[in-house]
N, C-alpha and C positions, 0 to 999 in steps of 0.2 A: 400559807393560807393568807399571811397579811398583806404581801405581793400580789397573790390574785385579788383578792378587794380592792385592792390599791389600784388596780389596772382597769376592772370592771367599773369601779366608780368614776375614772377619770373618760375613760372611753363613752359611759353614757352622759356624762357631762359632753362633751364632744360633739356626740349626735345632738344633744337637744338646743346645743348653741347653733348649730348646721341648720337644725330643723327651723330656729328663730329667722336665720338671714334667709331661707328658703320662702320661711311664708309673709316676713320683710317685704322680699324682691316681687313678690307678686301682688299683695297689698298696697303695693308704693310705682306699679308699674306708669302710673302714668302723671306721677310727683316729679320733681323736679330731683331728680339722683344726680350728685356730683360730689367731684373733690370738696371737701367742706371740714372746717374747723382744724386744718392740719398742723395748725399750732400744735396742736395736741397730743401730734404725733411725731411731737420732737423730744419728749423728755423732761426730767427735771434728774438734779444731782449730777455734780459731776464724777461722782462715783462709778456711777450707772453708766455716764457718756462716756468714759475711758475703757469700757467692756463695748462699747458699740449697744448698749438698753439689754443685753446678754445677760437679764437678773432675777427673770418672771421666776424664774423654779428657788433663788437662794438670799432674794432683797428682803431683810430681818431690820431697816430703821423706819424712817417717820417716810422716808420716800415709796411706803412699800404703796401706801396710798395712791400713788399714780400705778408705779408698775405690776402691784399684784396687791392688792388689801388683807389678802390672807395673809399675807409678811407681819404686818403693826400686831400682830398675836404672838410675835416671837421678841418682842420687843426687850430688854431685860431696864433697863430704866424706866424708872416710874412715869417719870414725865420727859418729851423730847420736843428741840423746836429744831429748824433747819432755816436756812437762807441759800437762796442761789442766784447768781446775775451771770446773765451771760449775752457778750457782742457777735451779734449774728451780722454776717456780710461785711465786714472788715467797717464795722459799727454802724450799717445802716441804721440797723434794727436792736432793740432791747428785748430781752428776755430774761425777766422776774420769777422768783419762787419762793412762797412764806409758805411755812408749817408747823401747826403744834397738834402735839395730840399728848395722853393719858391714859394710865391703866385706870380700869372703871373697878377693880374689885381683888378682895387680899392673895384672890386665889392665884394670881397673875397668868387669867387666862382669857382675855379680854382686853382689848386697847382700842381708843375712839379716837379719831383725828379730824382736823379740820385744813384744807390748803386753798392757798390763793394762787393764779397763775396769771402773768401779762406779757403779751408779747406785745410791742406794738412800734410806728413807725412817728417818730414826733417832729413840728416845725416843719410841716409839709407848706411849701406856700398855695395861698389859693388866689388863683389868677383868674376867674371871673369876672371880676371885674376893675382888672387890669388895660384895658381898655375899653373907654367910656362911649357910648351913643355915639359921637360925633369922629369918632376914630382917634381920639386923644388917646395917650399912652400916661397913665399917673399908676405911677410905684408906690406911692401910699396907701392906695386902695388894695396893696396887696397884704394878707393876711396870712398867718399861720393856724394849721389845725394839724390834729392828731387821729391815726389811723389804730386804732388797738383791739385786742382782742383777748377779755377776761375770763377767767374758768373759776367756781368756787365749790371746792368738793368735801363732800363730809362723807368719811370713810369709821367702816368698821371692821376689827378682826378677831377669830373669835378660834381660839383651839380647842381639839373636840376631846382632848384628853387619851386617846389613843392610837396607835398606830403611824403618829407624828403627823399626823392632817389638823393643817388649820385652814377654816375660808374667812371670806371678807368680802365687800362689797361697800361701791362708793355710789353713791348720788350726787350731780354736777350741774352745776346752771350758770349755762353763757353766756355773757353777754357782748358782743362786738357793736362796733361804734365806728365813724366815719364823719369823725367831724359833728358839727352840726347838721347834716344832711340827710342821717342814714345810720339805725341802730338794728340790730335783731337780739332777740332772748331764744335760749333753746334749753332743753333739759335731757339728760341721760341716766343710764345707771351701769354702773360696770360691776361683773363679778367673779373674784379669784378664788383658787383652790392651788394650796401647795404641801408638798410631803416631804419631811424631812428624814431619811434615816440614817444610820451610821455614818457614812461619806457620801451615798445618793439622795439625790435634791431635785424633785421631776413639779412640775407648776402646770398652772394652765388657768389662763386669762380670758375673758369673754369680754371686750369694750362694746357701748350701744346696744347693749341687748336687745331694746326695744326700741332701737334705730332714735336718734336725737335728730329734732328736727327745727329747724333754726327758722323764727318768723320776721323776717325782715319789712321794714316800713319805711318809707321816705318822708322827708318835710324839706321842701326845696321851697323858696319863698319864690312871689311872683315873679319877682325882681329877675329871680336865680334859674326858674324855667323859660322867661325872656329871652336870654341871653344865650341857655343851650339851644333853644330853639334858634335864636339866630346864626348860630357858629353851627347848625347842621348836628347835633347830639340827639340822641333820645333820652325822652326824659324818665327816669327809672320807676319803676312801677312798685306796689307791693309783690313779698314773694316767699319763698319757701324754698329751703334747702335740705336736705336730707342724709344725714350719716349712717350706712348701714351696717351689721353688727361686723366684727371684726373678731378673731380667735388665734390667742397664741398660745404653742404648745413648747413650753422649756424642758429642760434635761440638761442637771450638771453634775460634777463628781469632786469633793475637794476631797485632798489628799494632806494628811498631815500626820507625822510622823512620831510627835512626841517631842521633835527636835524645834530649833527657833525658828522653820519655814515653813509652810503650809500655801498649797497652791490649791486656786477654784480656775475649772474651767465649763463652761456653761455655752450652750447653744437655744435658742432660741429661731422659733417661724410663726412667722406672722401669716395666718389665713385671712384674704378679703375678697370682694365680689368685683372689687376695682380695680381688677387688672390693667394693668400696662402693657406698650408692645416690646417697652426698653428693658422689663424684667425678664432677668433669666427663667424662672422656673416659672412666670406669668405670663396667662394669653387673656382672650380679650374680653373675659368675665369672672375672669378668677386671678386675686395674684397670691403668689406662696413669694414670702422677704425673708430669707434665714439669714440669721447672724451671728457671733462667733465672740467671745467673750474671755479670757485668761485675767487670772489676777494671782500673784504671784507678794506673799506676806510673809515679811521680819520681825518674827518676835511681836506680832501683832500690833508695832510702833509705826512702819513706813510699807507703804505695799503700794509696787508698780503694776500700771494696769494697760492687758493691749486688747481692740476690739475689732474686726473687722465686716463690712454691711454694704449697704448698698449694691448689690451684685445685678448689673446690668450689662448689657448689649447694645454696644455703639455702631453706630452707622454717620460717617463725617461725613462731608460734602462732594466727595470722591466716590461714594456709593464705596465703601471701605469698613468692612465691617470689624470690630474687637471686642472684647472681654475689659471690664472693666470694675473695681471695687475701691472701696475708702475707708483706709484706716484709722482706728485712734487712738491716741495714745494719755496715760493719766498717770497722776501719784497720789498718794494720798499718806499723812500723817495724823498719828491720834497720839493726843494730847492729853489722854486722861478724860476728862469730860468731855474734852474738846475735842473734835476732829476737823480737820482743812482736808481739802480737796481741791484737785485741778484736772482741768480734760484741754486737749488740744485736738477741737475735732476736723472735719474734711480736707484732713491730709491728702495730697494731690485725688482731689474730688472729681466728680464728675462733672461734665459742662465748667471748669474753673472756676467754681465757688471760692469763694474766700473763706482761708479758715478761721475758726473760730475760737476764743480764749471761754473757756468756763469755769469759776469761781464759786465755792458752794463752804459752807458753814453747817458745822452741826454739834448742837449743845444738848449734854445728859443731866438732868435737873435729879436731884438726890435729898431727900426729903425726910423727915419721921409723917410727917402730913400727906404726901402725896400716895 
């Protein structure tokens, strides 16, 4: 009986996230819909990035905040923070992760969190006015500015005391920036549901519920639309971008035996309306992203992690088509209160991205106060 509940509540959860991007996509038919804020859909935790984000159905720290909110309810420390930095594109780019959160109450079935996120591109030179009116060329006129993009999410999670369902749900406000030139704010809400039972672990994610949609503005000085105007640019206007809702449905099974090893293996797919032609199971209004998740634990001290994702459809310059995916690989050590983590992501990646190091920290606060 608690298996059919279990399936029925997840299933109309389901539909009514469907039915959200349904009346989204027709609401916003003539919005400005695009790839947008994809920061955001790279992660945090290198926990998480060593399973390939393979955690929606079984993520129980302070990271559950990004990948399922209903996780922070399973949290067993009073008080938790996290850190994570990670070099994207063989260090073009940084990518930041702060988070703390707390139980709200003795019952320990309740946890509130708060997180910071930044990814951004720094010491960009700005050569506008690199070359003066008269066609001089002066390298002191050239300047540095930073391209970044912030997220600030307050998450809650909340267990319902039976049947091992907890949900959760985060509120998020972006903010992106472009120098002095060019900022936008946007706002979201996301909302999880996960079941925990004996060794089955089934989730289900709802990002943008009510579609985020990012108001971008420009301030280009006289000076600075001058100049595009005379090198032939246009000059950027106000505008609007649009995130539409996104749905992932997890299922994992850990196995542990009583003995010092215990394995999780977890899969994850990601539903969106943003198909791709290069996704395998996506066409050109719909994409399905599934991915693939093992973790493999010692005496709950050192646990290796392997993820696999990205599953597309190449086509090279030869009109040559293949199959293509990207592995990851992590470890991870606890420390007692402490736990270290490491991911080494885009293992021969697609298009030859460079791979990535990720570094991530995580502290259990213990308390008679907390």
């Amino acid at each position: 009986m608690r298996s059919t509940s279990l399936i029925k509540s997840l299933a109309f959860a389901a539909i009514f996230a469907f039915t959200l991007t349904s009346d989204s996509n027709k609401a916003l038919a003539q919005a400005d819909v695009k790839f947008v804020n994809e920061f955001l859909n790279i992660g945090v935790g290198a926990q998480s990035h060593g399973m390939f984000g393979s955690v929606a159905a079984s993520v129980d720290d302070i990271s559950s905040a990004y990948w399922n909110p209903a996780g922070l309810a399973r949290i067993e420390a009073p008080a938790q923070i996290a850190a994570m930095h990670a070099s994207w594109f063989g260090g073009i780019a940084n990518y930041d992760y702060l988070a703390g959160g707390k139980r709200f109450n003795s019952r320990k079935n309740s946890y509130g969190a708060a997180s910071l996120i930044r990814m951004g591109v720094d010491d960009i030179p700005n050569t506008l006015n690199l070359i003066g009116p008269d066609g001089s060329v002066n390298y002191d006129n050239v300047e540095t500015f930073s391209a970044a993009d912030y997220a600030f999410l307050v998450s809650y999670g909340q267990d319902l005391g039976r049947d091992g369902i907890s949900v959760g749900g985060s509120a998020k406000v972006i903010y992106r920036s472009l120098g002095s030139f060019s900022s936008a704010f946007g706002f979201g809400i996301d909302l999880g549901v996960q079941y925990h039972g004996d060794n089955l672990r089934l989730g289900l994610m709802a990002r943008d519920i009510t579609t985020t949609v990012n108001s971008w503005s420009f301030s280009f000085t006289p000076e600075e639309q001058e100049i595009l105007q005379r090198t032939g640019n246009d000059i950027p206007i106000s505008s609007t971008e649009v995130a539409l809702p996104k749905l992932v449905l997890a299922a994992g099974y850990e196995i542990s035996n009583g003995g010092p090893m215990s394995y999780l293996v977890e899969t994850n797919v990601r539903f969106s309306s943003d198909g791709t032609k290069s996704g395998v199971f996506s066409g050109a209004n719909l994409g399905i992203d599934p991915t693939l998740g093992l973790e493999v634990d010692y005496n709950k001290v050192v646990a290796f992690r392997l993820g696999f994702g990205n599953f597309q459809n190449i086509v090279n310059e030869t009109a040559q088509s293949g199959f293509e995916f990207q592995p990851n690989v992590g470890i991870g050590i606890n420390l007692g209160n402490v736990k270290v983590d490491y991911a080494l992501t885009n293992i021969g990646s697609v298009s030859g991205v460079l791979v990535s190091h990720i570094f991530s920290l995580r502290l259990d606060l213990y308390s008679d106060r907390l």
